[in-house]
DRENVOKOL-353054 format. One record per atom (N, C-alpha, C, CB): atom name; x, y, z. Coordinates in nm, 2 decimals, decimal comma, always signed. Each point is the difference from the previous one (the first is absolute). Glycine has a CB too. Layout:
% residues N
{site 'CA'; {X; Y; Z}}
...
//
This chain:
% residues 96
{site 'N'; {+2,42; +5,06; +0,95}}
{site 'CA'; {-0,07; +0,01; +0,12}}
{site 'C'; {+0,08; -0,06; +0,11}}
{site 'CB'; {-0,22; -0,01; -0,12}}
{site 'N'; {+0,23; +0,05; +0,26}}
{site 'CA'; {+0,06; -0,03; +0,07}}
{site 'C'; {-0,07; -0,11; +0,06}}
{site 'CB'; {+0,10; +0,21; +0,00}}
{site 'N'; {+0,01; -0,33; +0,03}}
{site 'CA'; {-0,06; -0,10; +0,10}}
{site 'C'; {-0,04; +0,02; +0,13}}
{site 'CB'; {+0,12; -0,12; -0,12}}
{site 'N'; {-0,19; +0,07; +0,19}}
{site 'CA'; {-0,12; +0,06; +0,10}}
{site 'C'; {+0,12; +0,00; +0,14}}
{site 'CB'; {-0,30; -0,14; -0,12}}
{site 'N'; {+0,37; +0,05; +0,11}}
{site 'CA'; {+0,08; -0,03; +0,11}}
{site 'C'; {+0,10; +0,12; +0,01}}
{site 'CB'; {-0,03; -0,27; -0,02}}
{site 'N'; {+0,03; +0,38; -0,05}}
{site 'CA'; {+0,13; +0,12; -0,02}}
{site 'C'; {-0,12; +0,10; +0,04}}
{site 'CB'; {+0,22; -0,06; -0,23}}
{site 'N'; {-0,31; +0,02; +0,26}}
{site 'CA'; {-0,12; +0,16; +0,05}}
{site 'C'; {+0,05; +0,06; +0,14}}
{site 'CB'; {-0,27; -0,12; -0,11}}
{site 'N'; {+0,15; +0,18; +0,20}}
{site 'CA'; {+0,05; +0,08; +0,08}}
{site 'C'; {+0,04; -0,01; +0,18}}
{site 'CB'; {-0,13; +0,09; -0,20}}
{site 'N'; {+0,12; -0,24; +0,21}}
{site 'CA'; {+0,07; -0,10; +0,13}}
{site 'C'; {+0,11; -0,01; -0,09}}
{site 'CB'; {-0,20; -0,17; +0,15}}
{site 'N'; {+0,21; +0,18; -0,21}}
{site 'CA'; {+0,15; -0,06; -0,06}}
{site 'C'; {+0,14; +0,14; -0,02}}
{site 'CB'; {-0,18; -0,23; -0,17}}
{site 'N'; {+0,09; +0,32; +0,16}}
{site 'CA'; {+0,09; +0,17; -0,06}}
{site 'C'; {+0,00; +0,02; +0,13}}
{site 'CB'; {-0,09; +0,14; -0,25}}
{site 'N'; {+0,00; -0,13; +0,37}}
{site 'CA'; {-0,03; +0,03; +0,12}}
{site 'C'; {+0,17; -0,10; +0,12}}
{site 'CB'; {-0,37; +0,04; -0,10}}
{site 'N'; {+0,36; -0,16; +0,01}}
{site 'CA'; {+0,13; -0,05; +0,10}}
{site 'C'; {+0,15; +0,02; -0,08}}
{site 'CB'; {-0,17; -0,21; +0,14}}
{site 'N'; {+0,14; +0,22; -0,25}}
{site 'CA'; {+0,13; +0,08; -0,03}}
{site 'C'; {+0,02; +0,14; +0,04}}
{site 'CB'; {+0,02; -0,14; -0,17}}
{site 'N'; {-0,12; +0,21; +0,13}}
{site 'CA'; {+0,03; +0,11; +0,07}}
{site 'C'; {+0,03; +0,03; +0,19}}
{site 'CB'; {-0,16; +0,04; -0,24}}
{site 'N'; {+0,13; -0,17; +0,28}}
{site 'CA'; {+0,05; +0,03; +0,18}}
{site 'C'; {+0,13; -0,07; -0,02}}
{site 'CB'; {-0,26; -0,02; +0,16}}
{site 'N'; {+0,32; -0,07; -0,23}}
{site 'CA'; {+0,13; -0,07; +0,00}}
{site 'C'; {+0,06; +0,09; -0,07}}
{site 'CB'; {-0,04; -0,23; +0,00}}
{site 'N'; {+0,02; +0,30; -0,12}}
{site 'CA'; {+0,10; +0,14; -0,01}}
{site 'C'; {+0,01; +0,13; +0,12}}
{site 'CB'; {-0,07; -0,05; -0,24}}
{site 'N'; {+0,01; +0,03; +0,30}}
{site 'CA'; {+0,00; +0,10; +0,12}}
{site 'C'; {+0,10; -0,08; +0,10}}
{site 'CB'; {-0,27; +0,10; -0,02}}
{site 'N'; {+0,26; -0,20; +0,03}}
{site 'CA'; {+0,09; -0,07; +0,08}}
{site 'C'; {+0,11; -0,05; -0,02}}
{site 'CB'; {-0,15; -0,02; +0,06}}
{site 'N'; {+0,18; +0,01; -0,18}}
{site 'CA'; {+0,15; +0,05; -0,11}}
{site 'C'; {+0,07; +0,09; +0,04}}
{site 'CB'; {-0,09; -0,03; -0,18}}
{site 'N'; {+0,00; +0,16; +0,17}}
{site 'CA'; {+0,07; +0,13; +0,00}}
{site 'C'; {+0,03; +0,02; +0,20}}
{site 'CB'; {-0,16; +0,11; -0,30}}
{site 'N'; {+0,05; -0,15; +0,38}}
{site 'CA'; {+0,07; +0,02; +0,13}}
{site 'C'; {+0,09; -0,11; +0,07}}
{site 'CB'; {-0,20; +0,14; +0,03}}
{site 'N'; {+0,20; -0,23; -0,11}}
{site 'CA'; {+0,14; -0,10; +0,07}}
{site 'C'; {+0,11; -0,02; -0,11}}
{site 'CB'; {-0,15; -0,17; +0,16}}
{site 'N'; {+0,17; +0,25; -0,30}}
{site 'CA'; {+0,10; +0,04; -0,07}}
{site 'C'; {+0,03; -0,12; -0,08}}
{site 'CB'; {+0,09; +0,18; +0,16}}
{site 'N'; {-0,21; -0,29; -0,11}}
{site 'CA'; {-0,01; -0,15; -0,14}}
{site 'C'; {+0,02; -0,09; +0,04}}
{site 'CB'; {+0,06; +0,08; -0,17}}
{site 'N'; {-0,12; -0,21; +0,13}}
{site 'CA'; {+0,06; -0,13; +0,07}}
{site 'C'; {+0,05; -0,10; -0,15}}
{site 'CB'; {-0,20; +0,01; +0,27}}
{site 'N'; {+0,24; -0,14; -0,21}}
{site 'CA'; {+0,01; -0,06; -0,09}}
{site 'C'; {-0,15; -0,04; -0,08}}
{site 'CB'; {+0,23; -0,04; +0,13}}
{site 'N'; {-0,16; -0,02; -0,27}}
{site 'CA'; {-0,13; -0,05; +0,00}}
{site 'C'; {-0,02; -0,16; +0,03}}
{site 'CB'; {-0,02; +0,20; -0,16}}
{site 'N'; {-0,12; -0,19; +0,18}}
{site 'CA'; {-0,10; -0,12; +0,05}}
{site 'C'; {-0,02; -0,09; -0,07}}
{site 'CB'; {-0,11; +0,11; +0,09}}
{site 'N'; {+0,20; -0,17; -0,17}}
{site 'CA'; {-0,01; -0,14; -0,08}}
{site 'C'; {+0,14; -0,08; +0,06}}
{site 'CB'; {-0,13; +0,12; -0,26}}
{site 'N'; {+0,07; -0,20; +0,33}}
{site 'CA'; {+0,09; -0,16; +0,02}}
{site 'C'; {+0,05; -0,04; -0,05}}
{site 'CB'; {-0,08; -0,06; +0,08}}
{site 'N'; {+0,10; +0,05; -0,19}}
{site 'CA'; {+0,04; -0,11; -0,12}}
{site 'C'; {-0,09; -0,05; -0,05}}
{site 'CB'; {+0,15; -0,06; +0,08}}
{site 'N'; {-0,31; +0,10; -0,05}}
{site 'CA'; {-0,10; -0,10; -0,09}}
{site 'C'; {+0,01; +0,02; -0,17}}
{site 'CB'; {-0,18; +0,01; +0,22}}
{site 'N'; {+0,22; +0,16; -0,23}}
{site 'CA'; {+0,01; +0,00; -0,15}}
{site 'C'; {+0,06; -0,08; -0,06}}
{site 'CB'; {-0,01; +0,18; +0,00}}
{site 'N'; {+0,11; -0,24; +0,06}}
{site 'CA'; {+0,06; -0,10; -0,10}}
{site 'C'; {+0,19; +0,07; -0,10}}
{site 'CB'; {-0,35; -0,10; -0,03}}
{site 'N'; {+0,37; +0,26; +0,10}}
{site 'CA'; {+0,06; +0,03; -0,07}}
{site 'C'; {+0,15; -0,03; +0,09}}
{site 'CB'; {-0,20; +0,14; -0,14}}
{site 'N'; {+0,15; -0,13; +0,29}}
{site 'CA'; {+0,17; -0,03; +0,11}}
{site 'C'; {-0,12; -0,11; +0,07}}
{site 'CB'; {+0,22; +0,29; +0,08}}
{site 'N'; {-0,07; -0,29; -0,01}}
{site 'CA'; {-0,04; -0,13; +0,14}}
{site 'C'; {-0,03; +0,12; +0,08}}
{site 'CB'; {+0,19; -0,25; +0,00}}
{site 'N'; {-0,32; +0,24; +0,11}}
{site 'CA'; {+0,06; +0,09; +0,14}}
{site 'C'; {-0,07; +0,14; -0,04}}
{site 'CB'; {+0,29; -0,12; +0,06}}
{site 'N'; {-0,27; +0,17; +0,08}}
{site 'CA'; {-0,04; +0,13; -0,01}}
{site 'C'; {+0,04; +0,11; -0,09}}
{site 'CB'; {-0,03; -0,07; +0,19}}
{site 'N'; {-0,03; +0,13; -0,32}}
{site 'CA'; {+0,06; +0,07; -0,09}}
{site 'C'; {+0,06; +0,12; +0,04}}
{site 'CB'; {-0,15; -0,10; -0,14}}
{site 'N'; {+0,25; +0,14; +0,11}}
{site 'CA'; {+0,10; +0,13; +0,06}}
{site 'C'; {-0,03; +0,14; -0,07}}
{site 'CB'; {+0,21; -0,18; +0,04}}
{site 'N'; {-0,30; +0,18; -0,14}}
{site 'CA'; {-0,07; +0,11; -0,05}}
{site 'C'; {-0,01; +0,11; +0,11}}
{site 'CB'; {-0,14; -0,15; -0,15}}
{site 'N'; {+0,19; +0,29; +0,14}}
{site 'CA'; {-0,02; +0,08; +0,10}}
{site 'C'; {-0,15; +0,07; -0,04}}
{site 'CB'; {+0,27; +0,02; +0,06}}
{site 'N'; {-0,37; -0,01; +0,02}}
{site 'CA'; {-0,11; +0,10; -0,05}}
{site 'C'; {-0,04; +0,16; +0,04}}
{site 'CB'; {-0,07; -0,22; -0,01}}
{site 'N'; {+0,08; +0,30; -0,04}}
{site 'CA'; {-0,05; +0,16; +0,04}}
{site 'C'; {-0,13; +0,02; -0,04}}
{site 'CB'; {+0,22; +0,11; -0,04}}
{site 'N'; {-0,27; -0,01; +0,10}}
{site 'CA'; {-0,15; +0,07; -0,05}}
{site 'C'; {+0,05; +0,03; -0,12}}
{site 'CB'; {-0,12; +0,10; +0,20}}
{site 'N'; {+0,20; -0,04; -0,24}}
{site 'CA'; {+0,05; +0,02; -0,17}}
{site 'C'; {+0,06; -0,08; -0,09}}
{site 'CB'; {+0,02; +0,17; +0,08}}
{site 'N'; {+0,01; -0,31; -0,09}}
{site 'CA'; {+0,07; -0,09; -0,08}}
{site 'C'; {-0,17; -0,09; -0,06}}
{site 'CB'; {+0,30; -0,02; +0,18}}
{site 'N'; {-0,29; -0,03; -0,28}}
{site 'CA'; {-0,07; -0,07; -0,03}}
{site 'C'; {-0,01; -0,10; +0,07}}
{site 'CB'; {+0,02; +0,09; -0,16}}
{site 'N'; {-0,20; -0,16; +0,18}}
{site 'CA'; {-0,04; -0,09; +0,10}}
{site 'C'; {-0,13; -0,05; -0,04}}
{site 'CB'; {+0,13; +0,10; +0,18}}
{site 'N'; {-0,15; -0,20; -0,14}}
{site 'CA'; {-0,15; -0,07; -0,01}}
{site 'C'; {-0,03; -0,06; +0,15}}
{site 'CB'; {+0,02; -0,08; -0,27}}
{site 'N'; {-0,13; +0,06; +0,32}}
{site 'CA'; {-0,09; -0,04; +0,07}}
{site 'C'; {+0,03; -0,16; +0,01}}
{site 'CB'; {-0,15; +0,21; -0,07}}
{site 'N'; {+0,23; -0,28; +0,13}}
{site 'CA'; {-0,01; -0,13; -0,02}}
{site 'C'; {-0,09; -0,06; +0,12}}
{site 'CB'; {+0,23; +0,00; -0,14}}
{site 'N'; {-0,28; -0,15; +0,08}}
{site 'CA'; {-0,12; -0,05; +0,13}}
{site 'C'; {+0,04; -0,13; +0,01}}
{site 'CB'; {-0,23; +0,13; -0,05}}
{site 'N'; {+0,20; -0,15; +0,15}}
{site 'CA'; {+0,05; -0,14; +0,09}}
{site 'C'; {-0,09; -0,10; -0,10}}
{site 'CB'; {+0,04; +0,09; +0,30}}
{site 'N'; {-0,18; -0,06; -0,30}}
{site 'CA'; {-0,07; -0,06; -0,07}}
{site 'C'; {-0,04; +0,05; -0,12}}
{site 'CB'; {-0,05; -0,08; +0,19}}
{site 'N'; {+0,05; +0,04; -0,30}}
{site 'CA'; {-0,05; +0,02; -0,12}}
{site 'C'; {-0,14; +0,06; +0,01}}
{site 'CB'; {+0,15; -0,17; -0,08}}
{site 'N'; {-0,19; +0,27; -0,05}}
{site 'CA'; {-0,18; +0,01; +0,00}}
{site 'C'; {-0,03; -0,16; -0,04}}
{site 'CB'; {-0,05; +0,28; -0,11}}
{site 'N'; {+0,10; -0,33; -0,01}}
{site 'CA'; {-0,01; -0,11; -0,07}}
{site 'C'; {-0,02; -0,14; +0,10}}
{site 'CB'; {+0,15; +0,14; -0,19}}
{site 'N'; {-0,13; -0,11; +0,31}}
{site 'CA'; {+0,03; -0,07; +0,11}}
{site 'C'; {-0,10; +0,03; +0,14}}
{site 'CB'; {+0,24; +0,00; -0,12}}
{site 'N'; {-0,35; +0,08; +0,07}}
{site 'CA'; {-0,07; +0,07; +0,12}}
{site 'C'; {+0,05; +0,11; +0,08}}
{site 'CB'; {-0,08; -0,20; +0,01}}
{site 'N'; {+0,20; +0,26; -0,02}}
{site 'CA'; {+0,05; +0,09; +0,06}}
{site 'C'; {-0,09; +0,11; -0,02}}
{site 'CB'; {+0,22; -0,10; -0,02}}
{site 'N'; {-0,20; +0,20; +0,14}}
{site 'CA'; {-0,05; +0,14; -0,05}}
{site 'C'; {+0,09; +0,14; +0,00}}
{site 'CB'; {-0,22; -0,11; +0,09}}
{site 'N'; {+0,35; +0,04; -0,09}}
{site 'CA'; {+0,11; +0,12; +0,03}}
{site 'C'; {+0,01; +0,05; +0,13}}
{site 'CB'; {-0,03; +0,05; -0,20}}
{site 'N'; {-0,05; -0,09; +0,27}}
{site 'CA'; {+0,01; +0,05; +0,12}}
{site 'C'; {+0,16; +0,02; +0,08}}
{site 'CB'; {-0,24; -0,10; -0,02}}
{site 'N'; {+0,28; -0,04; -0,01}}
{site 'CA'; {+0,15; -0,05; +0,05}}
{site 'C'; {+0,12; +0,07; -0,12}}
{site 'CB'; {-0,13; -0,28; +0,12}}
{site 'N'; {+0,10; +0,39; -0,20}}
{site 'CA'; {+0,10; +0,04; -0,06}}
{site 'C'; {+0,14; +0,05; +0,06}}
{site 'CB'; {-0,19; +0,02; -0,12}}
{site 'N'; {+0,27; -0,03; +0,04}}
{site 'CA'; {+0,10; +0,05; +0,04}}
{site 'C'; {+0,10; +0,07; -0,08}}
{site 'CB'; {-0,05; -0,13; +0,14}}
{site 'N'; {+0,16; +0,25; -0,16}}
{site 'CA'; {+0,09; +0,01; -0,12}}
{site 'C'; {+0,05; -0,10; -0,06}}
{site 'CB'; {+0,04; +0,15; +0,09}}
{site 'N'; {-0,04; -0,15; -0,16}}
{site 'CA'; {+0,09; -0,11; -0,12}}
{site 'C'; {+0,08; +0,07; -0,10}}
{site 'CB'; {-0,19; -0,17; -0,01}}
{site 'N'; {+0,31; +0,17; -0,02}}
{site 'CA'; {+0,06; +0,05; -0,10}}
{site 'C'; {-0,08; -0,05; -0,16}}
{site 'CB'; {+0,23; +0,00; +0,19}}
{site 'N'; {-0,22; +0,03; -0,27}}
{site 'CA'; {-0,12; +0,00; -0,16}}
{site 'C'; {+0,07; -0,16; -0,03}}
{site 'CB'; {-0,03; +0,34; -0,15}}
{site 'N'; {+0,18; -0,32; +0,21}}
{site 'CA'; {+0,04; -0,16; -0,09}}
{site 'C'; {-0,11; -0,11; +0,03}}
{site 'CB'; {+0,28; +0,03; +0,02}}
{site 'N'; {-0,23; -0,04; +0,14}}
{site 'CA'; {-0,05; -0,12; +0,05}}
{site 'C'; {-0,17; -0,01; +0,02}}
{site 'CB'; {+0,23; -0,01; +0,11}}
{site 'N'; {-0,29; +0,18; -0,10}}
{site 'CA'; {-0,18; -0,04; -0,06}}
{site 'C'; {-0,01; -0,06; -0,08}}
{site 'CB'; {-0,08; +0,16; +0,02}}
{site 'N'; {+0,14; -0,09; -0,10}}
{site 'CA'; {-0,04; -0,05; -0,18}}
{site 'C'; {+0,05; -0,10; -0,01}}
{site 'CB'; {-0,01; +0,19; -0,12}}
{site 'N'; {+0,13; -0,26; +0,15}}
{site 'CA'; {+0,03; -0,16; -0,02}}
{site 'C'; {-0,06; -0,11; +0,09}}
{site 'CB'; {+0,20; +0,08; -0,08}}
{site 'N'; {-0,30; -0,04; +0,21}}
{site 'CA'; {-0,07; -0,05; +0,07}}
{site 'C'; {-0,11; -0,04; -0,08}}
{site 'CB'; {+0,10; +0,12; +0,19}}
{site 'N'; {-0,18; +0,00; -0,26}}
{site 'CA'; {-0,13; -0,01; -0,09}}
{site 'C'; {+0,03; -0,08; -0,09}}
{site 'CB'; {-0,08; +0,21; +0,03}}
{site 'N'; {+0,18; -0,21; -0,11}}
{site 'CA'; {+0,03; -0,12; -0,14}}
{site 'C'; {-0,02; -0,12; +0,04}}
{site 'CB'; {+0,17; +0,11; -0,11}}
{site 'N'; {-0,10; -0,16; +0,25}}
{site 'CA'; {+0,03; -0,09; +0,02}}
{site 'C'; {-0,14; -0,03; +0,06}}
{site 'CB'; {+0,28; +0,02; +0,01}}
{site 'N'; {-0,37; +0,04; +0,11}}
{site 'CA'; {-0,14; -0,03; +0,00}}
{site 'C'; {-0,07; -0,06; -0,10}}
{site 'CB'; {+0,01; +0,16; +0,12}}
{site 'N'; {-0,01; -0,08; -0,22}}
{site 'CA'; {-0,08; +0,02; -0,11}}
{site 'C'; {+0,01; -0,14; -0,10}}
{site 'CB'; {+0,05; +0,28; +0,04}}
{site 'N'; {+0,13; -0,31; -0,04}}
{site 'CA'; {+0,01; -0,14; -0,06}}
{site 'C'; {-0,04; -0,11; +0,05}}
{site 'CB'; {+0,15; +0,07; -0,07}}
{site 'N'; {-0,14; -0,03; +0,15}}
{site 'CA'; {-0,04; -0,15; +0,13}}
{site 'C'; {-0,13; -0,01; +0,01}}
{site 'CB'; {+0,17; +0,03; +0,17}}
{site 'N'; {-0,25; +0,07; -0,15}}
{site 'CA'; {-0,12; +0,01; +0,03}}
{site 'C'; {-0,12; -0,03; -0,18}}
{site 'CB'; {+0,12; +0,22; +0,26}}
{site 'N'; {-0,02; -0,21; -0,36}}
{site 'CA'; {-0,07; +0,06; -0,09}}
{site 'C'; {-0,15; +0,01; -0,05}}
{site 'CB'; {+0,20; -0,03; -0,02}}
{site 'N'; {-0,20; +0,18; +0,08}}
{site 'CA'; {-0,15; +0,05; +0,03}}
{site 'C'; {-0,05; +0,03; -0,16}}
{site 'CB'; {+0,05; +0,12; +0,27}}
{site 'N'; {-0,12; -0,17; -0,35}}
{site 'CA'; {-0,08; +0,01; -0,11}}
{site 'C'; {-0,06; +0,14; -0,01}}
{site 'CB'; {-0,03; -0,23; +0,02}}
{site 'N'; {+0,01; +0,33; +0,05}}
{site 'CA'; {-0,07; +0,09; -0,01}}
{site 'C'; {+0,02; +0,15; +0,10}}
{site 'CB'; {-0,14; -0,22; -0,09}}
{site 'N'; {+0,16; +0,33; +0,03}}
{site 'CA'; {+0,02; +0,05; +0,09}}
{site 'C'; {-0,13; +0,09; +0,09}}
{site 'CB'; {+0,24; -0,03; -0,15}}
{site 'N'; {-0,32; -0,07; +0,13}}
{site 'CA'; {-0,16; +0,07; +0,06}}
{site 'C'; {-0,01; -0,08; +0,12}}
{site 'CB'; {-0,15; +0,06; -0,23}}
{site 'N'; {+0,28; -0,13; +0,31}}
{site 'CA'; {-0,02; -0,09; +0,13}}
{site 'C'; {-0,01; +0,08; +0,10}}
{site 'CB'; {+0,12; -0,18; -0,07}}
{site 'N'; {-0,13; +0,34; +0,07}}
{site 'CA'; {-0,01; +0,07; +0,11}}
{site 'C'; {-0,16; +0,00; +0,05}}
{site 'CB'; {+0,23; +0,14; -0,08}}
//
């Protein structure tokens, strides 16, 4: 089952950030260094067609609502989330 936070506010702003991929030809991606994988702004190039995730300033785990998303290349999502996730460690994944 899908977690509640990937429903249809969430397909709705990727789907307008892939639109906006494809008319400015991609930006970098939106991880600072918080993933933990570089120092600094990550040099990941992004397209509407390269693989991407939704990254958020604020975590759900954290009260976020994605609102503040932005591209993230999959490394630095996904090593952002581990590293949340260790830090945070959330017991359950029913905190949504």
């Amino acid at each position: 089952m899908a977690k509640p936070q990937y429903g249809a506010a969430h397909r709705r702003r990727r789907a307008e950030w892939k639109l906006e991929l494809t008319r400015t030809g991609g930006r970098r991606c939106a991880c600072r260094g918080q993933c933990g994988r570089h120092r600094g702004r990550c040099r990941e190039w992004i397209t509407a067609g390269s693989d991407w995730d939704l990254g958020h300033g604020l975590a759900h785990s954290q009260g976020g609502n994605g609102e503040d998303s932005e591209p993230m290349c999959r490394g630095c999502n996904r090593a952002e989330g581990r590293r949340l996730s260790d830090r945070l460690a959330v017991a359950s994944e029913d905190w949504w």
